[in-house]
N, C-alpha and C positions, 0 to 999 in steps of 0.2 A: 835598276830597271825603270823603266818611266811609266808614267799615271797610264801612258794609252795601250803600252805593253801588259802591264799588270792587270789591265780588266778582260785584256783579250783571255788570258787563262782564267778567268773569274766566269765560268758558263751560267753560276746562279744571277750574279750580278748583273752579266746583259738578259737574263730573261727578267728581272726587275724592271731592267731600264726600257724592255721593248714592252711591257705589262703599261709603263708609268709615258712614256711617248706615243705608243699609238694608242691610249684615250686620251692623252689631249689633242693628241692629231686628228681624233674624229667629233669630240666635242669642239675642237676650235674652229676646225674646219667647217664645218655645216654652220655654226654660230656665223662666221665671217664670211659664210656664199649668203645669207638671206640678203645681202643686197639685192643679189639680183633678181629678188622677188617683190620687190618694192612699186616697179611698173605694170606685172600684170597681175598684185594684187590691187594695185589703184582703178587697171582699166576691170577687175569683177565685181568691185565694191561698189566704186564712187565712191569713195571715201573722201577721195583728194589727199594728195603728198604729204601735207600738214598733220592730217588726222594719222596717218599711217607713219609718218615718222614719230610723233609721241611714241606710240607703241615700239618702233625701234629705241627712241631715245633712253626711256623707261629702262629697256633691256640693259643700256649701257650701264645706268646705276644700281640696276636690280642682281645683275652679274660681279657687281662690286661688294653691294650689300651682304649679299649668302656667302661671301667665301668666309671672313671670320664666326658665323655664326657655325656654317658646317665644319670649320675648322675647329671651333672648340669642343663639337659633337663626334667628328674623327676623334681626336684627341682622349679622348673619355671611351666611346663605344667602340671604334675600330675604324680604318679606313674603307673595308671592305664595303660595310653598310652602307657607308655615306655616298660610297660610288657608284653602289649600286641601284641608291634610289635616284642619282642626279643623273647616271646617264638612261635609266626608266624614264624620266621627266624632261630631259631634251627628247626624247622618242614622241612622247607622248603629243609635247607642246608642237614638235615639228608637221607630226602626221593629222592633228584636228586644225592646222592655222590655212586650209584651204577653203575651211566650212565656216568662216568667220566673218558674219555681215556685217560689223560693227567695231567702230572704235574702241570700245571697252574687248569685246572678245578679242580684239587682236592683241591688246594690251593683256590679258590673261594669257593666250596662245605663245605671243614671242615674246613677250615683256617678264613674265613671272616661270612659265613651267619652262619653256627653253631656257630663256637668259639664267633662269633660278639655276635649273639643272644643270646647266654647264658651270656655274659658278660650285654646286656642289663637285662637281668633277672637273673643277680646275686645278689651276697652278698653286693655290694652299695646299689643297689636300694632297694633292699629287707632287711638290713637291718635299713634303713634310716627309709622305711615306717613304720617297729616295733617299732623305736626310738618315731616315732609323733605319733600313735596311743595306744600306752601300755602307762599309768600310770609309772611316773619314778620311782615307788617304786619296780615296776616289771621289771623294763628296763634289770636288770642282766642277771634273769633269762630266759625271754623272747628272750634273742638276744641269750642263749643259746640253747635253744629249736628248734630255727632256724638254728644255725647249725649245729644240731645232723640234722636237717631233708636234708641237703645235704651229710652230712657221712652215711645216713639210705639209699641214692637213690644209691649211689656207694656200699656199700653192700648187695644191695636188687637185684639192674638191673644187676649187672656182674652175677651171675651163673642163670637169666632169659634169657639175651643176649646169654650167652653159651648153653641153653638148646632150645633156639630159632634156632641159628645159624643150630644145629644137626639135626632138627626137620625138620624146613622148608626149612634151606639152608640162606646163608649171606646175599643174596639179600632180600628175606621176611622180614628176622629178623631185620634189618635195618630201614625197612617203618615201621613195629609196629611197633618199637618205636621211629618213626618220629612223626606217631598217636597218641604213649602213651604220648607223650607229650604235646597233644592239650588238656589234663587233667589239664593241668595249668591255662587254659584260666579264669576260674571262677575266679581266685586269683586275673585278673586283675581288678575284680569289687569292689572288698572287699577291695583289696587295696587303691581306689581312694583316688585322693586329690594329695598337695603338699605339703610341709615342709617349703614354705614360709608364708603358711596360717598358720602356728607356730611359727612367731617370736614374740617375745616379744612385747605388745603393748608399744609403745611413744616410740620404738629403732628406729632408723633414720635406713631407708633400706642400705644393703650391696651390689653391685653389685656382682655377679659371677666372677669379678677380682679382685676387691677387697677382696675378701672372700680368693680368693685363694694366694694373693698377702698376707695378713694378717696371713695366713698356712703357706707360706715360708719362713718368718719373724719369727714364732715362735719355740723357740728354740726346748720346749718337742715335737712338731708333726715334728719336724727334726729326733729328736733321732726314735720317733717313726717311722717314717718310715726305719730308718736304722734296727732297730729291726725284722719288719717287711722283708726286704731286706734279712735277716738272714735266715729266715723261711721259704717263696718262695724257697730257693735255699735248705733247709733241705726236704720240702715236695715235691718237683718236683723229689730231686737226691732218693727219699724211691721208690715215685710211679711210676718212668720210671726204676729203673734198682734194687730193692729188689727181684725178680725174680733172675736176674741175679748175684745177691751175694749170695744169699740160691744155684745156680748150681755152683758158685766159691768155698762155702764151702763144694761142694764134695757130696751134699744131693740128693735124689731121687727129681722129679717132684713136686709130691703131696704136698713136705713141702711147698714150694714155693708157691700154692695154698691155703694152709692153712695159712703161712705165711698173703697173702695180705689180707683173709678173716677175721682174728685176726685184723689186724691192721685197716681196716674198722671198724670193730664191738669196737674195746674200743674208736675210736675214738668221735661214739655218746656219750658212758660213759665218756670220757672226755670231751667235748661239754656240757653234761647237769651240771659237774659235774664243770667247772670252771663259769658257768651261776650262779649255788649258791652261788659259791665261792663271786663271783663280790658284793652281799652286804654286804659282813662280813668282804672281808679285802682290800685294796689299790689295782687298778688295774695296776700299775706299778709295784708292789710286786709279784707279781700274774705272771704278764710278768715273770720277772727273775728268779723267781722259775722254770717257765716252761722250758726256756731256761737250766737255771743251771743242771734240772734234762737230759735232750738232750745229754748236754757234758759228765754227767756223765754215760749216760747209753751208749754211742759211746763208751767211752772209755772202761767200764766194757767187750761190748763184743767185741772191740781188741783184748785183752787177756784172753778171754773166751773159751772154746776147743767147736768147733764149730759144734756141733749136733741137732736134730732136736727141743727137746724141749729148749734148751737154744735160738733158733732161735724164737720161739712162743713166750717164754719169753720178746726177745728185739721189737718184734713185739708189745705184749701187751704195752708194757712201751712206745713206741714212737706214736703206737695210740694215747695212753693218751693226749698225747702232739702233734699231726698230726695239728688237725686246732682249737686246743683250747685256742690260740691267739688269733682267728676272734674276740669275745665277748670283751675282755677288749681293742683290738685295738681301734672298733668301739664307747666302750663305752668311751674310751678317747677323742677319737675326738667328739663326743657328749660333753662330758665336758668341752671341752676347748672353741668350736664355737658354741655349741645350736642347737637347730633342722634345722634352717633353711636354709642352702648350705649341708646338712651332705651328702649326698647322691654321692655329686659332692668332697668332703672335704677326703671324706673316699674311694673315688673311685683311687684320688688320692694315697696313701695308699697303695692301690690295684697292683694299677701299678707296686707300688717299688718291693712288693711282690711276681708277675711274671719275672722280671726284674732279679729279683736273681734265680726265677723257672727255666729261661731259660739256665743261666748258670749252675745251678744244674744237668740237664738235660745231656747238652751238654757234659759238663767239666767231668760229672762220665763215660762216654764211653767215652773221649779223653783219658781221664788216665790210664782204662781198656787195652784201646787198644797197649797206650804206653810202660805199666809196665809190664801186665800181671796180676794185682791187683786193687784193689778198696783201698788198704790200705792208699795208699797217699791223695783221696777225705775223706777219714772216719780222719783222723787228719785232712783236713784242714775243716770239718763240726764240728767237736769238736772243734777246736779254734774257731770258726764264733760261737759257741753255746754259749761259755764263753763270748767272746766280746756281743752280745744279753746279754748275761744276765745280765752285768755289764751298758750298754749303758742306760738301764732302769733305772738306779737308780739317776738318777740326774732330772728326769722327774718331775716336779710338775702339781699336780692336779685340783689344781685351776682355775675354769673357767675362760676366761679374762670376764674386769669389761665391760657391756655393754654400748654402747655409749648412750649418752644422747641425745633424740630428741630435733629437732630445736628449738627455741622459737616459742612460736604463734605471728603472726602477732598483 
């Protein structure tokens, strides 16, 4: 019977996986529309761009920073909790960032209680909980269904957010969906539990530093997070300034539009599509394929004559490959430490991930600004793509040998 057969009769399994996809579809999704709140909080403020991107930027690292700390607090207290106050804390931060006169308040409002909150109701915690709840024979598939449901909330909530904004005006649009996201809350029941009520019986417990102490020490969750490192700064430099290379290539608006809605929309088909992948071939294999094809579709359209469908084109191809690392990251580190730190193990992970997002970010308008082109970030994202894809292969799979519990008295 095959992986995608076997869940369909599994009824508890997809109410997991729709509990564990749509909160991240609506914490990623509202997280990934505040762009287009950027202009008419700059025309309420006077703030200016500069002041107002800190406070996004901040987000980026702050969203990085909470996942391993909530994920060691999932881990220990339950995931329920931890979802429950993160997606309270996106609500929160999203419905008061209207009333924000000031660079510091916005940096609290989007920087810390949003970016915080969604990072507590991210992809650590939420995929840790699918790792202990799904059957390992589904574990592939399942961690990829979860993050097509965060690529489906970024292409679902941006042209709802832009037909809100028109409608009611930025301030309305903003509070629904501080609202649409208390649609999350159910998740936090369904979710419950911890991932240390899954460790192995008669394994002698691991503390929370030791767990992580045991990650730093291991060679393959080094590389992997370098890999990972890689990708952060490939997915942050697409989603802050692909916009602004479809208007460097000389294109109308629209493309650019259509542009980000492409690259949303294959990013779920890659998402569901490397979930299958994950029980048929090697998830370090998997990695560098992914990577390898990055380098090669940067460089294809370097020297590609830069028009609109050749644009849709590199869009579909980097979709593919947008966050379709999430599934065999997470599934690595499942296999190398077991369920019971993953949440806190892969948060870490997470971190390296924004880490390089920030510099992505940064570094594609340093360069812009400097050169006058993106051409110097797009080679040095092609060489980062090649090193990813090579850095994978030295990675073994093998979970470590579990320690033996004490003797009995």
């Amino acid at each position: 019977m095959s992986e995608a057969k076997a869940l369909v009769r599994a009824p508890v399994t997809w109410l997991v996986l729709l509990a564990a996809a749509g909160a991240f579809a609506l914490t990623m999704g509202v997280r990934q529309t505040m762009g287009l709140f950027l202009s008419p909080l700059n025309t309420s403020t006077g703030l200016g761009l500069a002041s107002i991107s800190l406070a996004f930027a901040f987000g980026q690292l702050w969203w990085g920073l909470t996942q391993p700390i909530a994920g060691a607090i999932a881990d220990r207290i339950g995931t329920g909790r931890v979802l429950l106050a993160g997606v309270a804390l996106v609500a929160l931060g999203t419905f008061i960032t209207p009333y924000m006169q000031s660079t510091w308040g916005l940096v609290v409002a989007v920087g810390i209680l949003a970016a915080g909150g969604a990072g507590m109701a991210g992809p650590a915690v939420l995929m840790s909980a699918t790792t202990r709840l799904v059957p390992p024979q589904h574990r592939g598939l399942a961690t990829g269904v979860v993050n097509a449901g965060g690529s489906t909330g970024q292409f679902l909530l941006g042209p709802i957010s832009a037909s809100l904004i028109v409608g009611i005006g930025w301030v309305g649009a903003m509070q629904v969906l501080a609202a649409l996201v208390l649609l999350a809350l159910p998740a936090a029941w369904l979710l419950r539990g911890n991932n240390q009520q899954a460790a192995p019986a008669g394994k002698k417990p691991v503390t929370t530093r030791e767990a992580a102490g045991e990650a730093l020490r291991h060679p393959g969750f080094l590389l992997l997070a370098t890999g990972f490192f890689v990708c952060g700064f490939h997915v942050a430099f697409l989603a802050t300034h692909l916009p602004g290379v479809v208007a460097a290539c000389g294109l109308a608006t629209q493309w650019a539009g259509w542009a980000v809605a492409v690259l949303g929309l294959f990013n779920i088909v890659g998402s569901l599509a490397i979930g299958w992948a994950i029980g048929r071939w090697r998830m370090k294999s998997l990695l560098s394929l992914i990577y390898a094809v990055r380098a090669v579709a940067i460089v294809a359209f370097l020297f590609a004559p830069k028009t609109g469908p050749v644009v849709l084109v590199f869009a579909a191809v980097m979709g593919m490959t947008f966050l379709s690392t999430v599934p065999p990251t997470a599934g690595l580190v499942a296999k190398f430490f077991g369920p019971a730190h993953m949440a806190m193990l892969f948060g870490l992970v997470m971190l390296t991930h924004q880490v390089g997002g920030f510099l992505g970010a940064w570094l594609g308008g340093t360069v812009f600004q400097a050169t006058g082109s993106y051409d110097g970030i797009w080679i040095a994202d092609a060489l980062l793509a090649v090193a990813a894809a090579l850095v994978h292969l030295p990675i073994r799979e093998a979970p470590l040998v579990p320690r033996a519990a004490p003797a009995a008295a």
